[in-house]
Structures are given as C-alpha cells and as structure tokens.
N, C-alpha and C positions, 0 to 999 in steps of 0.2 A: 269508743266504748270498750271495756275492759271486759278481755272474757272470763279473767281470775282476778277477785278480788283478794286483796291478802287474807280474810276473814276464812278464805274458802283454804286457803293451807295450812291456819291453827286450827284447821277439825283434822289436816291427817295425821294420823298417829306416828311418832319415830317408827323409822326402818332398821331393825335390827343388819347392817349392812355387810356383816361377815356374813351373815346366814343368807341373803338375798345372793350373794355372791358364791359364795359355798353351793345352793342348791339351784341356780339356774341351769334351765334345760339346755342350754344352747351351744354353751361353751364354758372352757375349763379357764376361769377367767384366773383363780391362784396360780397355775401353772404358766399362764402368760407373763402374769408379774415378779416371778420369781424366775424367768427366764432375764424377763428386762431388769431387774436385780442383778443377778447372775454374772451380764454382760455390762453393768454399769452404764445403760444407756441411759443417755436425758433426754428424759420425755414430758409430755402433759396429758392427763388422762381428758376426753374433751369428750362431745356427743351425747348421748343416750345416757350412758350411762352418769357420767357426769353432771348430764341432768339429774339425775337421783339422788346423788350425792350432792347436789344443791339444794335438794327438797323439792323438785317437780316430778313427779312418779310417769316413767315413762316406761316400754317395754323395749329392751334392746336386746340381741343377741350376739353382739359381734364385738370390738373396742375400735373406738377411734381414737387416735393419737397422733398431740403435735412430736413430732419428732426433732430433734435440735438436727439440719441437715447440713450440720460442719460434716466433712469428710472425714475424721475418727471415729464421730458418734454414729454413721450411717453403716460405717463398719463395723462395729458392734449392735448396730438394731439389725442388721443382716446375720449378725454371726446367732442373735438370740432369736430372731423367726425360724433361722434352717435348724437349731436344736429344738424346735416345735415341730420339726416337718413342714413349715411352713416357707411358699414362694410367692413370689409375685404373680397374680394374672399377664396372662401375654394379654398383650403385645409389649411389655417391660421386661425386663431382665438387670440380675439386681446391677449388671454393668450402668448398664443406663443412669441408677439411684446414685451411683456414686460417681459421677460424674455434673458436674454443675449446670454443663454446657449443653448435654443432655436430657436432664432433668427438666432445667426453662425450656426445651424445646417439646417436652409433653405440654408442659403448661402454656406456654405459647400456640403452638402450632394444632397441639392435638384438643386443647383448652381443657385436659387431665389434671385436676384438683385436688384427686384423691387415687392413690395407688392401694389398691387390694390384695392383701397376700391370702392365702387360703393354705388347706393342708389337705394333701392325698388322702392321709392316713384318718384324720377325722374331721370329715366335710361341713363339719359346723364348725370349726375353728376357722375365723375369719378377723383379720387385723386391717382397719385401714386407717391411712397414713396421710396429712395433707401435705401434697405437694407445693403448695402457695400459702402459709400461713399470713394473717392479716399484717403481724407486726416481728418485730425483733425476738427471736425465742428466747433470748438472754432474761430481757425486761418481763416477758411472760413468767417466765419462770421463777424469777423474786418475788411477784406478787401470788404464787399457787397456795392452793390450800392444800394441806397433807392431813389426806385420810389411812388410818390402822387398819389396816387388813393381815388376822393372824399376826405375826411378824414382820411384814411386809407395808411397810410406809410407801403410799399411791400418793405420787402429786397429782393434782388436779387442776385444771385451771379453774383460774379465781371466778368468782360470779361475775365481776364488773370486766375483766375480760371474754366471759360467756358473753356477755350482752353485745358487747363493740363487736363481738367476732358476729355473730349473730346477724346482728342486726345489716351488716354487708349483704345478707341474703335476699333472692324477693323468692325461694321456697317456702311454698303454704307453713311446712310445719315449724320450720327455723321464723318462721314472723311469731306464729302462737307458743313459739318457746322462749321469743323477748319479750313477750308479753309477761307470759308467767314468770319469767325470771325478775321482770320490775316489779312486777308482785310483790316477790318473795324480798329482793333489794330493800322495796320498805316499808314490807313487815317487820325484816329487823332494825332498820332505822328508827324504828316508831319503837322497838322494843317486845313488840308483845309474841 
C-alpha cells in the first residue's frame, strides 16, 4: 500500500527554493556551495535536502553529499570544508579520506558509510559525505539534475538515482522516501 499517492504531491504548492535555503535555521547552506564552487569540487547534492529539491518536503539541517573520492577531488572537498572551519569527526582525519586503502578500511572494518565534518566555529554547520556510494560517481553525475541557487548551479542527484540509492536501504525513513519518490517518479510520467 502506498503511503503517498501522486495526488497527495499536486496539492503542494512550489517551494520557493532560494528562499527555503537562504532562510534555514540550521545552516549556511550558500556558503557551503560557494565553498564547493570555490574549490571546484564534484559533487552530488543527495539526502534531505535533495529530497526537497525532488518535491518531497522534508526537514533537514545539515548537507549530504556524494562526493567524486578520486584523490584530486578529496583534495579540494578538504581544502573547501577547512575554508568552512570545517573537520572531520574523530575517529577520521582527513589523512585517512585521502588515502583509498584507508578509507575502505572504515567502510570495511569500522562499517563507516558516512563521514561527518562539523565546524568548531558554528556547531550547526554539519556536512556528511558517503564513504560507499552505490554506483560509479562519474555515471551519477551525467545523469544530475542542476538546481539555481543565486548564482550558484547545485547538482543534484537525479530522482531515478534517489531511488536505486535508496532503495539499498532497510532504514524506516530511506523505505518512505522510495516510496514518495515513485510517487513523485509518476506523477510526472503521467504529466500532471
């Protein structure tokens, strides 16, 4: 049984998505992407928020992002978290991130999915990173959708990549967010 029918997503009204982003309480989500601008990282915007930006209205405070973890790009998502004030939660260090052999061995050994940077200077700034994405981040990234923020073009991961990623999960809220997202999937199939 469906717990969102597409019917239930043509009643929400567009999200004005600058402004949703501009006045969240939680965090300075412009200055993160203008950080990951900045340093030319390639990334995917994924999570909560993402959910939003597909049309399921979640509450998020924090970003999650696939990150491309070639050894150049880790270098520069490191160079634009520490111009945040932002680091990794220990038991990480960003030695660790950019090291390969390291990195699988969270994911392996410690079964670490996601590495969390945080910032001293403002405790609500929170970025997490998966360290196991599903698929090739190359392939994800041809198929993103790119949302306008100010001047600032956010890739996103695609819906139909939401879903695969998703659906990997047997977390409560990642099952009712592949729910709503085949919702939304086709609602716009159907057009309306």
């Amino acid at each position: 049984m469906d717990h969102f029918s597409p019917s239930y997503f043509a009643l929400l009204e567009p999200l004005d998505w600058e402004k949703y982003l501009k006045h969240t309480n939680s965090m300075d989500f412009g200055r993160a992407f203008s950080a990951l601008k900045e340093y030319e990282v390639q990334y995917l915007l994924i999570g909560g928020l993402a959910m939003n930006l597909h049309g399921v209205p979640r509450i998020t405070g924090h970003l999650d992002l696939f990150v491309d973890l070639e050894s150049e790009n880790m270098k520069k998502f490191l160079n634009a978290v520490t111009s945040l004030d932002c680091g990794p939660k220990p038991p990480v260090d960003q030695d660790m991130l950019l090291c390969y052999d390291k990195r699988s061995a969270l994911v392996e050994e410690k079964n670490m999915k996601v590495c969390t940077f945080v910032s001293l200077s403002a405790p609500s700034m929170e970025i997490d990173i998966q360290l196991d994405p599903p698929t090739d981040f190359m392939e994800m990234h041809k198929r993103k959708k790119v949302v306008s923020f100010g001047d600032e073009k956010i890739p996103v991961l695609s819906l139909d990549d939401m879903i695969h990623w998703k659906s990997g999960s047997k977390r409560r809220q990642d099952i009712y967010d592949v729910e709503a997202l085949k919702a939304v999937s086709k609602l716009r199939r159907s057009g309306s």
